[in-house]
Every structure is written in structure tokens, then in C-alpha cells.
N, C-alpha and C positions, 0 to 999 in steps of 0.2 A: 174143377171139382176139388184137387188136392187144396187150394188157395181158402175153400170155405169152408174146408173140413179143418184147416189153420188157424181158421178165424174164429169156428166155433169153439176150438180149444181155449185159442186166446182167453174167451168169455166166464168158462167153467168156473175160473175163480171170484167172478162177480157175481155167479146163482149160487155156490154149497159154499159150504165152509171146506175149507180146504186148508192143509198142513203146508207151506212153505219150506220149500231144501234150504236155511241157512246157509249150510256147510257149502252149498253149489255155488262158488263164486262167480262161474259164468251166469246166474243168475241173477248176479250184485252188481251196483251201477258205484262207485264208489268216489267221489268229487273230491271229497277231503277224508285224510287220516289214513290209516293203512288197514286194511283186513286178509286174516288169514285164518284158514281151513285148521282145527287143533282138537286136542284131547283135554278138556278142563274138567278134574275132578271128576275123571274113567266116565267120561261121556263125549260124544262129538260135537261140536260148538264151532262158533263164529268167533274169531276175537277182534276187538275192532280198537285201535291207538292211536298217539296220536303219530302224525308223520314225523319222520326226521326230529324226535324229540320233544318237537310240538312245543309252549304249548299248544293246543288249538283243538276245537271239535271233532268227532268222525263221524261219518254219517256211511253208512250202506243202505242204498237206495233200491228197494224191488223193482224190477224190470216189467215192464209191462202190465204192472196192475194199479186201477185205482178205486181208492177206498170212498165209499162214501156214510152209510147206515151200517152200525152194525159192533161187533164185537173182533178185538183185539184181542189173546190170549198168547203170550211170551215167557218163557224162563230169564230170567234176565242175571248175572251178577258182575257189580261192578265194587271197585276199591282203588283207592290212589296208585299211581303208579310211582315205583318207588324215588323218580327223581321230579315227584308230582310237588306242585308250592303248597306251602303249609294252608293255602286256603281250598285243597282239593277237596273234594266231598263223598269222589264214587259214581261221580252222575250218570244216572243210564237210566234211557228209555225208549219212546218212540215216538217219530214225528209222524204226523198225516194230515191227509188233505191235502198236501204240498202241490201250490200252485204251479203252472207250465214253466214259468219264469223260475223257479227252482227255488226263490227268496223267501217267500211265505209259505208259514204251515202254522196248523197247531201242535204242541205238542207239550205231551207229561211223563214228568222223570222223574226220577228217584234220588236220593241222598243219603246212602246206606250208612257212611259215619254218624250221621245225625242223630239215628235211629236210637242209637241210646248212648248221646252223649248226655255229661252231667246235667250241662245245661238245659233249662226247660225251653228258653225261648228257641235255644238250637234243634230241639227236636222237635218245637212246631212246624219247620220247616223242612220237616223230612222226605216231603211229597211237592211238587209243583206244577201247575199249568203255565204256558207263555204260548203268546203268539208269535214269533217273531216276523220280522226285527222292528215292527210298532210298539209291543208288547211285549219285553220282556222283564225279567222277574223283580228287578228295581224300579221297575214303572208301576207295574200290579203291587208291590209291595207297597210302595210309598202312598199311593192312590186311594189301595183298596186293601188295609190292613189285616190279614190272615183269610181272607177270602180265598186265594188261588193258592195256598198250601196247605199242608195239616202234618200231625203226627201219626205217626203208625209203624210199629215198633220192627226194625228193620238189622242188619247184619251186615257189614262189607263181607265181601268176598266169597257168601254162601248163596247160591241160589234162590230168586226170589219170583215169586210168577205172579206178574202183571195181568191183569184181565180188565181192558179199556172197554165202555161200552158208551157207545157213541149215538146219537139221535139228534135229529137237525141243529138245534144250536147248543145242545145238552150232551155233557159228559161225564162217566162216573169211575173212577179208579179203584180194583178190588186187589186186595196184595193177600197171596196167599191163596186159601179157599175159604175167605171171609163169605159168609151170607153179607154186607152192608157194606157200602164202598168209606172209604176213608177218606173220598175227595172227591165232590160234587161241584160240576162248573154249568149255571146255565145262560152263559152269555159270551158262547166260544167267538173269540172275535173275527175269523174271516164272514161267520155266519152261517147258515146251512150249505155248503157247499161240498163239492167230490173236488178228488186232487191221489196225488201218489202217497206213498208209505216210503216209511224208511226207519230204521235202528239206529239209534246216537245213540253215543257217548261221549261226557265233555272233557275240558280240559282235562288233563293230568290223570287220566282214566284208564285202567285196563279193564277193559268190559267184554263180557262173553254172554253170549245168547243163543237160545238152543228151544225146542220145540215150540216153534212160533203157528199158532194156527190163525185162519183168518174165516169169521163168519158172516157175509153179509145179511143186512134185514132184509129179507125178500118183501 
């Protein structure tokens, strides 16, 4: 009895929308980069680096849930870290659907320097989808020219909330509390599929995250 009263729990996150403990690292599966429990800007947050100076990606990985239909909702703020290469950006956001094999996900992030750099063409690119590691943002870029990113006026280092909404092979990215997403994908390349969740941030990144809720399409 105890065993299916465990297993119903387990479930609970795939029927309601439910809030996510960030802050609970025994919650967080964590492959690359380092993540720690913090106070960012008098609130409690995730912070996720890269390891031993990196460069390199970080990824915290939810434990025991997988996403399939449905809506993402994250605070997210990401900015160079200070011994980040002059090509850092800020990157953060989140991967899902992440395959068993751990290698493939989709996933869209952010570029908060972009956000209002001088440049126009720099801040086209302030938002981005990629598949990887078939698909990522030099393959969609060169292939399919401004398709898989956009502009949308963004800030390092200030809190930004992500609301991903997701539907078989369709995705749409809202920043802020926009009514219209600023980045519409419908040709997510693993295909309709379910798979795990997780929080990146890329290279040269200090990224923090914080009331992360998860709402399945029932």
C-alpha cells in the first residue's frame, strides 16, 4: 500500500500544475556545472555555473518528472560571469523533453546582453530555439535565417519570466507577462514526444532561477 500511495505521488506532477522546490537540491540531478542553494536580489534562487571555471554549460536536471503537453513558467536571470569570453551572452533557460539517453532535448533560451544591444542584428537574436546536438543554433541559423530566434527587449542580470508553452510539435515563448509570444517554433525537431526538464545555463553564465511552476495539458 505505502509503495502506491508513492507512486501516486510520483504522478501528481503530470495531472496539476505544480510549483517546483528549485532551491531543493536533493531534488536536482545535476551532470554538468555546479548548482547552489542562494539569496539573489532578497529572494531564494537556484544558481547554476559553470564547474571549476568552465568554460561549459550547466544544466539541473528535475528528478523524477517528465514533461510532455503543456506550459513552462520560470523567473529566470542570467549575465556573463565576470571571467566569462567577450562572446558571453547571459544564456539561460530551459531544456525539455530530454531524451533517457540524456543527449537530446529541445530547448529555448535567452540572450539578455542582446536585449538592447546597439546592434540590430544582435538583438534579433535575443531569444533562441535548438535541438540538440543535431540542431543547434549555427545549423538553424545558417539553414533557416531568423526562424528559430527573435528580438524581445531583455536585461542582464534583472529577473525575467519565461512562460514556455508547448503542444505536439509547437512552441511559443512569452517573456514577461506579454499577451503574444515573441518566438513561435512549429517544427520542434525531436517531434511530439515526452522526455525530462531541466534549467541551463551556458557558457560563461551566472544564472539564477526561482519560482519555476509546471502545468501539464491534461
Amino acid at each position: 500500500m505505502r509503495r502506491a500511495i508513492l507512486a501516486i505521488a510520483a504522478l501528481l506532477p503530470l495531472l496539476q500544475a505544480a510549483e517546483f522546490p528549485v532551491t531543493d537540491l536533493s531534488r536536482l540531478e545535476v551532470p554538468k556545472g555546479a548548482a547552489a542553494k542562494t539569496t539573489y536580489k532578497g529572494t531564494p534562487a537556484l544558481k547554476l555555473t559553470d564547474k571549476d571555471g568552465g568554460p561549459d554549460e550547466s544544466f539541473a536536471i528535475l528528478k523524477g518528472l517528465q514533461f510532455h503537453n503543456g506550459i513552462i513558467d520560470v523567473e529566470v536571470s542570467g549575465a556573463p560571469a565576470k571571467n566569462a569570453d567577450p562572446t558571453a551572452r547571459g544564456f539561460i533557460g530551459v531544456a525539455f523533453r530530454i531524451q533517457p539517453q540524456g543527449n537530446r532535448s529541445e530547448m529555448i533560451y535567452i540572450r539578455p546582453t542582446n536585449g538592447r544591444a546597439p546592434d540590430q542584428l544582435a538583438r534579433n537574436h535575443s531569444t533562441q530555439y535548438v535541438s540538440p546536438p543535431d540542431w543547434g543554433w549555427q545549423r538553424l541559423r545558417t539553414e533557416s535565417p531568423g526562424q528559430y530566434e527573435s528580438y524581445v527587449d531583455l536585461r542582464p542580470g534583472e529577473w525575467t519570466r519565461m512562460k514556455i508553452v508547448v503542444q505536439g510539435k509547437d512552441a511559443s515563448l512569452y517573456i514577461g507577462d506579454a499577451g503574444q509570444p515573441c518566438l513561435i517554433v512549429h517544427d520542434m525537431k525531436l517531434g511530439d514526444v515526452a522526455g525530462g526538464l531541466a534549467l541551463w545555463s551556458g557558457p560563461g553564465t551566472d544564472g539564477y532561477f526561482r519560482n519555476l511552476t509546471i502545468t501539464p495539458d491534461k
